[in-house]
C-alpha positions as CSV (number, residue, x, y, z in Angstrom):
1,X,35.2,-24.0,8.6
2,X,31.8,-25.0,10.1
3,X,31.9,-22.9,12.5
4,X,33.2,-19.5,10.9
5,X,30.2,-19.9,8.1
6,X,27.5,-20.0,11.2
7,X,29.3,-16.9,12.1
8,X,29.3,-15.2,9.1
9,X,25.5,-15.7,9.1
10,X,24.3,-14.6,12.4
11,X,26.7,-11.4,12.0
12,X,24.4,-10.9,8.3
13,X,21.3,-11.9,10.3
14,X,22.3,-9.4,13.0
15,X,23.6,-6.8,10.6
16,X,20.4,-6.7,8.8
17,X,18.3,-6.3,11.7
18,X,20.3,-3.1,12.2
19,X,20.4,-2.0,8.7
20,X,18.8,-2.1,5.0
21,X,18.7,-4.2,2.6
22,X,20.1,-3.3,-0.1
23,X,18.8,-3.8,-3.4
24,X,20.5,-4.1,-6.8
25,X,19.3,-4.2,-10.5
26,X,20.8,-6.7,-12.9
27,X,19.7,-7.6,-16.8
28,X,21.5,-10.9,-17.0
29,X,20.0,-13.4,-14.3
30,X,19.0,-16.7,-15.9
31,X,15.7,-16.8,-17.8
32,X,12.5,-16.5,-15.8
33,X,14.2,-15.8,-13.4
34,X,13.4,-12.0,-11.6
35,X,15.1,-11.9,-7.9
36,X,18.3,-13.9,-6.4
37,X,18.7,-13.3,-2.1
38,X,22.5,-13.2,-1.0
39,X,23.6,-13.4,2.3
40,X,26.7,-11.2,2.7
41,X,29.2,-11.1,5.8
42,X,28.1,-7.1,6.3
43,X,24.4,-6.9,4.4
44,X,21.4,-9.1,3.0
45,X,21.4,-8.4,-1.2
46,X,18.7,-8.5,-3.2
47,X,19.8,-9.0,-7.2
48,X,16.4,-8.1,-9.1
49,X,15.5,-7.7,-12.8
50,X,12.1,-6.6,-14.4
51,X,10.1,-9.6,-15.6
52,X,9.3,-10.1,-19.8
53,X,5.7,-9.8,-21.1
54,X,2.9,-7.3,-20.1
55,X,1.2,-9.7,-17.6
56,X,4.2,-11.1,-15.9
57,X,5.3,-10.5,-12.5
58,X,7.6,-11.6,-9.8
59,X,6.3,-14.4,-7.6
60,X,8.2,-13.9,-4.1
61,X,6.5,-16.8,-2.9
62,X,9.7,-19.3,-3.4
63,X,12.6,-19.1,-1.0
64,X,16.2,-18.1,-2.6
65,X,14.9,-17.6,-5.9
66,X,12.1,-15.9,-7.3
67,X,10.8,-16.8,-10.7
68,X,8.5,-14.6,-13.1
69,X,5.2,-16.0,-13.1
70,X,1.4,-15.1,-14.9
71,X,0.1,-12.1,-13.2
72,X,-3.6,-13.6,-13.2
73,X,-2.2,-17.1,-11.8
74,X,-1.6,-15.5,-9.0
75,X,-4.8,-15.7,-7.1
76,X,-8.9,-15.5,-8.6
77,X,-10.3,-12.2,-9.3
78,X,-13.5,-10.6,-6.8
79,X,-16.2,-8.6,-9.1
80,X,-15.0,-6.0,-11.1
81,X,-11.5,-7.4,-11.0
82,X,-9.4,-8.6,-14.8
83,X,-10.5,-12.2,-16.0
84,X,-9.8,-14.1,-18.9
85,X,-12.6,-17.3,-18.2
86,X,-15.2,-18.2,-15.7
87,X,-12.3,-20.3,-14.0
88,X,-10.6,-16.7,-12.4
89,X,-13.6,-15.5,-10.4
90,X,-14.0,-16.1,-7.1
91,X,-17.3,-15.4,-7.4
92,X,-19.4,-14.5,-10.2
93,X,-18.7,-15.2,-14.5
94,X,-16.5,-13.4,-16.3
95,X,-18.4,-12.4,-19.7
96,X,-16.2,-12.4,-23.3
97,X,-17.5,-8.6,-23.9
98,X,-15.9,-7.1,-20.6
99,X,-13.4,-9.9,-19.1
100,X,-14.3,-8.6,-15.8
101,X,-15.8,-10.5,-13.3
102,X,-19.4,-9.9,-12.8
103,X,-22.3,-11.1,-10.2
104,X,-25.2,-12.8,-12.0
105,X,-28.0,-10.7,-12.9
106,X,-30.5,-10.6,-9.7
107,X,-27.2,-12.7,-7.7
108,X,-27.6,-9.6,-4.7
109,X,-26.9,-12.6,-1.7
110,X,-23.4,-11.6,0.1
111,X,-21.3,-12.1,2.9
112,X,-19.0,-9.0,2.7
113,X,-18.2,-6.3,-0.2
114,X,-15.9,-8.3,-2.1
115,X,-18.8,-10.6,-2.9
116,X,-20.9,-7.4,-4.4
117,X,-20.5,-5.9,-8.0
118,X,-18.7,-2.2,-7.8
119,X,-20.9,0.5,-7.1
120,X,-22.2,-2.1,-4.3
121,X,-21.4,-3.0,-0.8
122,X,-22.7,-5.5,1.3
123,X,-25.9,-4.9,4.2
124,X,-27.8,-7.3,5.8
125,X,-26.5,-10.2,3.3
126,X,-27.9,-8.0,0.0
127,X,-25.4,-6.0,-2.4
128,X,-26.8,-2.0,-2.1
129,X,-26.2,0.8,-3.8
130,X,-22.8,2.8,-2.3
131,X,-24.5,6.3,-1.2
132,X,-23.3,9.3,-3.1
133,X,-22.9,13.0,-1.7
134,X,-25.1,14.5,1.0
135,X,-26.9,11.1,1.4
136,X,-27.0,9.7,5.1
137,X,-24.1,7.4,5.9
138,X,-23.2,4.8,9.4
139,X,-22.0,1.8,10.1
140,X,-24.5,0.1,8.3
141,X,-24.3,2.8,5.0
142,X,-21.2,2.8,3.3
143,X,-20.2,6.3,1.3
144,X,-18.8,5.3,-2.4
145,X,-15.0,5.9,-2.8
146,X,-15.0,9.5,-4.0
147,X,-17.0,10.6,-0.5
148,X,-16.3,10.1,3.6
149,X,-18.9,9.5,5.8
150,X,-18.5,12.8,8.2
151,X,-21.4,13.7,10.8
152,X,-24.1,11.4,9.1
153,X,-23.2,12.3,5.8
154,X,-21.3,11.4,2.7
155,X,-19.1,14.9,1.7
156,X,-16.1,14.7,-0.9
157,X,-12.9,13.3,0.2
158,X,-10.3,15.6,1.1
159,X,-12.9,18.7,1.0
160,X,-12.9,19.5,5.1
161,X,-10.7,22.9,5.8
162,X,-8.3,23.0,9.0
163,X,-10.3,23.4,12.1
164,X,-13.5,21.5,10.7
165,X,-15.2,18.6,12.6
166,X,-14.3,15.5,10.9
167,X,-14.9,11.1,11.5
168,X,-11.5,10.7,9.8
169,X,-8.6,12.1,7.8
170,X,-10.5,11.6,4.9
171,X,-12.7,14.2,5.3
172,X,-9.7,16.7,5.9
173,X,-8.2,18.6,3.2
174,X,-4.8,18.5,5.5
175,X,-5.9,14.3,5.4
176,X,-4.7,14.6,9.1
177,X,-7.4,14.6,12.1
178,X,-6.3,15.0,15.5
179,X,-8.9,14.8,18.5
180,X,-11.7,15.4,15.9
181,X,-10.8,18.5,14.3
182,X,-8.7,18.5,10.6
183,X,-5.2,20.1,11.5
184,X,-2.4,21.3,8.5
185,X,-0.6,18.0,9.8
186,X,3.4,17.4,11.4
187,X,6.2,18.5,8.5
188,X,9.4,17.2,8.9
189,X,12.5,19.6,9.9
190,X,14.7,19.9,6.7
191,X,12.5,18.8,4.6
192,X,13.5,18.2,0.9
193,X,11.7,16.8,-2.5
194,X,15.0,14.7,-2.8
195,X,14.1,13.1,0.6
196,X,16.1,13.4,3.6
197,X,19.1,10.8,4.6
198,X,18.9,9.7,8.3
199,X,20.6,11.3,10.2
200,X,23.6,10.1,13.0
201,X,20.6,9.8,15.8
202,X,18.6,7.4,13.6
203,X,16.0,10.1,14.4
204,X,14.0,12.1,12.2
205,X,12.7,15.0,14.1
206,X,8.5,16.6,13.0
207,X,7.0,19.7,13.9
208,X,3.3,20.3,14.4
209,X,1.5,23.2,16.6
210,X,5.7,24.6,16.9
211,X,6.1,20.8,18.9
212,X,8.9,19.0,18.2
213,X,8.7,15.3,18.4
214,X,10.7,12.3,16.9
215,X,10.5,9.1,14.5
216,X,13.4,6.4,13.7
217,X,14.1,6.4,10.0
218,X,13.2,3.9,7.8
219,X,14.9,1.5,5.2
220,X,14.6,2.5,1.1
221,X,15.0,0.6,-1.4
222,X,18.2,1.5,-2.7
223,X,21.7,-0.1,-3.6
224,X,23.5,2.0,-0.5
225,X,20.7,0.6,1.9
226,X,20.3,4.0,2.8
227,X,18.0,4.7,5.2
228,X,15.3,7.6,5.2
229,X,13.1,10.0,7.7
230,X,9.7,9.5,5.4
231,X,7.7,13.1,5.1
232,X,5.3,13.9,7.8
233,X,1.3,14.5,6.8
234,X,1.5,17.7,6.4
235,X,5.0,17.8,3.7
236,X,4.0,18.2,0.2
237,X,4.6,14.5,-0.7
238,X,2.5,13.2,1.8
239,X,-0.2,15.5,0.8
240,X,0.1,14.6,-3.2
241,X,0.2,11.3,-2.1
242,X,-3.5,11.2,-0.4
243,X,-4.8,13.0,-2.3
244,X,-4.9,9.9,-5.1
């Protein structure tokens, strides 16, 4: 009997290297608790429920079982991050008015971003000002979220046309960059909104300058574990998703 239950679990260990996980939603698990892991003869299952309360989430930190927990408890807020006392900041005091963690007034020391106030990043141990649009930008200059540092210079994000010089997919409207100049980005062959089930190869096949080239499939998170071929840069989901 000893024997056959070892079996059974390197034949689910060695079945889910091969395949997904599959994942299954259930309303009835015992209190508290959000996520149950079953080892199955032919799959790994994963029983999950949503967790109660607007700041509660699923703490996948325990082994087996995973039980809902205080989102905040969690792990201590950087500047600019949620707080509910001084106790959550990493760094910083977290006022009544704004429960957001904030650097003391005329507090500029730092040893990296996190340790600055948004709208600031760290340079040569002092929190900055991020530079805005057109303003020079290096490795020593950080651009603020909205631009890319391109040629010396913060432009928008997403703002380069195909064929434009560009420092990174950022800059490119495409958000694809390929030997320094934006490109429109691979697509993948049958593309659909729906996405696309792997096929028999286990390869999902991507065009790009009319060259074909391949990718193995990936794992969703689904209750068939179905396996996927995930949209290539230049597909439309790819595109709405950078673009956030």
């Amino acid at each position: 009997m000893k024997s056959l239950v070892i079996l059974l679990a390197i034949t689910a260990l060695t079945y889910a290297a091969e395949n997904c996980l599959v994942y299954t939603c259930k309303d009835d698990l015992p209190k508290d608790v959000c996520s149950t892991k079953v080892i199955n003869p032919t799959n790994i299952t994963y029983t999950m429920k949503a967790c109660e309360g607007d700041n509660k989430v699923c703490d996948v930190r325990l082994k087996e079982k995973d039980q809902c927990a205080d989102f905040y408890d969690q792990k201590l807020s950087y500047p600019g991050e949620y707080c509910r006392n001084n106790k959550e900041c990493f760094k910083g005091n977290c006022p009544n008015e704004t429960h957001v963690c904030t650097l003391n007034p005329g507090n500029t020391t730092c040893e990296d971003d996190l340790d600055c106030n948004p709208g600031l990043f760290c340079k040569s141990g002092n929190c900055v000002k991020q530079k805005m649009f057109n303003e020079t930008c290096g490795k020593e200059d950080r651009c603020h979220p909205s631009f890319a540092c391109n040629d010396s210079l913060c432009i928008k994000v997403g703002s380069g046309e195909n064929g434009q010089k560009a420092s990174s997919p950022l800059v490119c409207k495409s958000f694809y960059v390929e030997e320094g100049v934006c490109k429109e980005g691979p697509k993948l062959t049958n593309y659909t909104d729906d996405g696309l089930k792997c096929p028999e190869s286990n390869l999902c096949t991507y065009t790009i300058d009319k060259h074909d080239f391949t990718d193995k499939c990936r794992c969703g998170r689904n209750s068939a574990g179905v396996k996927y071929c995930q949209p290539g840069r230049g597909d439309i989901n790819m595109q709405d998703v950078s673009s956030y």
